[in-house]
C-alpha positions as protocol buffer text, in pm:
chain_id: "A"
residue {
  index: 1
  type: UNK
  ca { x: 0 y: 0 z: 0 }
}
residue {
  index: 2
  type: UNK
  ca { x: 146 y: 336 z: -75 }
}
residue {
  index: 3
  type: UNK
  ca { x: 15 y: 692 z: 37 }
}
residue {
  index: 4
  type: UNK
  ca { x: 297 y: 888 z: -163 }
}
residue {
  index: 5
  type: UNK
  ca { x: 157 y: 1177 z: -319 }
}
residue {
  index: 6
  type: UNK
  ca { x: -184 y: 1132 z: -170 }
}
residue {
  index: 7
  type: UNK
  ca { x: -388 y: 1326 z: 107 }
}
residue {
  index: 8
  type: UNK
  ca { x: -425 y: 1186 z: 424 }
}
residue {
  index: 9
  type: UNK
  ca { x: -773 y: 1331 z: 610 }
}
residue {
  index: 10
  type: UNK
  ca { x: -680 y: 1449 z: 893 }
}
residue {
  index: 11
  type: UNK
  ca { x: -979 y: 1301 z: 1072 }
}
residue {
  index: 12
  type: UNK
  ca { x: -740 y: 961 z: 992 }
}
residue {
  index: 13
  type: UNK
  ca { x: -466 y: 1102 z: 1243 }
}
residue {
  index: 14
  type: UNK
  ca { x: -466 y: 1026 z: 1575 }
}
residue {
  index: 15
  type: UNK
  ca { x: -238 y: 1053 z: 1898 }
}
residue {
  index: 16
  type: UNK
  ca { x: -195 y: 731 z: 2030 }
}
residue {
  index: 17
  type: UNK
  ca { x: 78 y: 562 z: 2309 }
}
residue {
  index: 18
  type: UNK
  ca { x: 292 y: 373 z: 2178 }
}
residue {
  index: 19
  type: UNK
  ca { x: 205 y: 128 z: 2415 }
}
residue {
  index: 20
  type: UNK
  ca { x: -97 y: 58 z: 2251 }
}
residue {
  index: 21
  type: UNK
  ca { x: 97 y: 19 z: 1920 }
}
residue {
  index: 22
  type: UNK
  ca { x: 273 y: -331 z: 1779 }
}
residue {
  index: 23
  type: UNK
  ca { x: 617 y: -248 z: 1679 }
}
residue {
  index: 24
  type: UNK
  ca { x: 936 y: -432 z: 1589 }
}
residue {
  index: 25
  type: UNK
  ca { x: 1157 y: -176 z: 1754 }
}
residue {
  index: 26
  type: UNK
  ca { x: 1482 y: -126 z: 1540 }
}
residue {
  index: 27
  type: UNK
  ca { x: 1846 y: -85 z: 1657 }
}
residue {
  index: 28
  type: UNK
  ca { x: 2042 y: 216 z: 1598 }
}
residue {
  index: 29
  type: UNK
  ca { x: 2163 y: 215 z: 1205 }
}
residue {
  index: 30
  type: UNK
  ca { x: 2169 y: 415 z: 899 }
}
residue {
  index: 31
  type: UNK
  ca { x: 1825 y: 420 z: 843 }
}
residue {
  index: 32
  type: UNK
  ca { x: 1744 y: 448 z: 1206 }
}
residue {
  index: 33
  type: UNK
  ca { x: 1933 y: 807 z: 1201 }
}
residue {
  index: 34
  type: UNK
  ca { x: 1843 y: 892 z: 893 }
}
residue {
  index: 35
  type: UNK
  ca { x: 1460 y: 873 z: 975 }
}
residue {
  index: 36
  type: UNK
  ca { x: 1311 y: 1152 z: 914 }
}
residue {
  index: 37
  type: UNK
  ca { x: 1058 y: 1243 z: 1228 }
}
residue {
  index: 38
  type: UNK
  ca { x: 846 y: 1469 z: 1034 }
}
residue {
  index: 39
  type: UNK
  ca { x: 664 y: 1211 z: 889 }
}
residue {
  index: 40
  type: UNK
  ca { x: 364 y: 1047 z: 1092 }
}
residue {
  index: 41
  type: UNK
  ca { x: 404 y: 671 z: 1104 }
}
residue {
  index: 42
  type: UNK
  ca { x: 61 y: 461 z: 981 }
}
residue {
  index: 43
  type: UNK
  ca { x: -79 y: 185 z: 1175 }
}
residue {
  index: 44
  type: UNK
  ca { x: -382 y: -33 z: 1106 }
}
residue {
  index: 45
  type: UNK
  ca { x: -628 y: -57 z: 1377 }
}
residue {
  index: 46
  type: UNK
  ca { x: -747 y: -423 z: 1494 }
}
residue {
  index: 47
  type: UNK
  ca { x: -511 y: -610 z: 1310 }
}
residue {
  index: 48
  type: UNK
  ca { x: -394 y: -990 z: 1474 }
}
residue {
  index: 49
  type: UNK
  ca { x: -33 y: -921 z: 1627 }
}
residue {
  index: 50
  type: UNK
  ca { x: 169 y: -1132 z: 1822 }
}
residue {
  index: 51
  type: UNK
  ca { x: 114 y: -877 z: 2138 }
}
residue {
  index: 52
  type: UNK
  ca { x: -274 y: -848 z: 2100 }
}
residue {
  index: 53
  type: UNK
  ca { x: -268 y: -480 z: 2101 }
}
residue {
  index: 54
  type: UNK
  ca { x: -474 y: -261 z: 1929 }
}
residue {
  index: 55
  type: UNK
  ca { x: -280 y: -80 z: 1639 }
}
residue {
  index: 56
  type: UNK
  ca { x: 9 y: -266 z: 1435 }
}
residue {
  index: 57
  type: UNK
  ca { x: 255 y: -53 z: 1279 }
}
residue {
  index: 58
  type: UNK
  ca { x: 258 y: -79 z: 874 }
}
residue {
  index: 59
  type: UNK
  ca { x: 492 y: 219 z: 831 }
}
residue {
  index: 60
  type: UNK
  ca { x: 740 y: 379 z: 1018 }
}
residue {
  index: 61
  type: UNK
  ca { x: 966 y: 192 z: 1273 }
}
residue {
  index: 62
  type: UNK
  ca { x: 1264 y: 312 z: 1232 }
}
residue {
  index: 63
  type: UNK
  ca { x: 1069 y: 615 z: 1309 }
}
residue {
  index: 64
  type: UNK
  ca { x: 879 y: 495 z: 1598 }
}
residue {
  index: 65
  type: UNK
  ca { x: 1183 y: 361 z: 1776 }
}
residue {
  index: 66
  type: UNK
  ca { x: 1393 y: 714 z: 1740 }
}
residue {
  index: 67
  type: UNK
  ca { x: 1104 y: 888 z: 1884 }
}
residue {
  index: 68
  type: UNK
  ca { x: 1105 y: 623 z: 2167 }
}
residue {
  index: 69
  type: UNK
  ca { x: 1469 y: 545 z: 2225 }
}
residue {
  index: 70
  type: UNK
  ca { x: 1622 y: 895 z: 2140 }
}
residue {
  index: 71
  type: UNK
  ca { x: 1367 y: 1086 z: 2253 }
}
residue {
  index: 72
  type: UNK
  ca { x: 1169 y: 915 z: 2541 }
}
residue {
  index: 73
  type: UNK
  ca { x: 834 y: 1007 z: 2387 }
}
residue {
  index: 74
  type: UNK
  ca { x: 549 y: 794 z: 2491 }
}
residue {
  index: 75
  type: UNK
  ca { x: 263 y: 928 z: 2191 }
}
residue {
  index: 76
  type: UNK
  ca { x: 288 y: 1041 z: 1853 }
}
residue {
  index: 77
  type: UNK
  ca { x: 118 y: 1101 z: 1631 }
}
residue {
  index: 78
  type: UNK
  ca { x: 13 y: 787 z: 1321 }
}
residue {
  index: 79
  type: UNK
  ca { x: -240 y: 758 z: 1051 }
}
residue {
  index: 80
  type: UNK
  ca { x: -471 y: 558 z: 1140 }
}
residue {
  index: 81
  type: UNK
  ca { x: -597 y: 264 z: 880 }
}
residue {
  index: 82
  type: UNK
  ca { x: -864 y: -5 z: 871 }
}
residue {
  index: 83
  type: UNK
  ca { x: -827 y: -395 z: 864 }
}
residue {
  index: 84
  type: UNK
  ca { x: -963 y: -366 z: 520 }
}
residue {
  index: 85
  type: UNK
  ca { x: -755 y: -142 z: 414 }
}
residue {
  index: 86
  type: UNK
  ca { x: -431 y: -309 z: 554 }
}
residue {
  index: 87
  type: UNK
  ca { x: -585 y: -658 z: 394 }
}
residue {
  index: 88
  type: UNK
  ca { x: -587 y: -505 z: 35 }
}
């Protein structure tokens, strides 16, 4: 699924705790420094994950895991998809 060069409603972004959010956390690399934190990450809401959480993370780990690691935030904020959407 790609989003480039579309618009994303902002009634689709939400702030949401990372806690709440399945991510495979990345270790310090080139991409991890090099990811840019202006971006908002996407996640896709009730999606299976091996943590049961709520939100899965399609987009945007290395991003996710600066914002944690580097900067000891505990929210962001992520576009927000459907299962549907993340199943097509």
């Amino acid at each position: 699924m790609s989003l480039k060069g579309q618009h994303i409603a902002t009634d689709r972004v939400k702030a949401l705790n990372f806690s709440d959010i399945y991510i495979r956390y990345k270790k310090p690399s080139e991409r991890y420094n090099k990811a840019d934190l202006n971006y908002k990450g996407i996640v896709a809401e009730n999606v299976g994950n091996p943590e049961s959480k709520r939100y899965r993370m399609v987009d945007g780990s290395h991003r996710a895991s600066r914002l944690v690691k580097q900067h000891n935030r505990k929210r962001a904020y992520f576009y927000v998809i459907t299962k549907k959407e993340f199943l097509n």
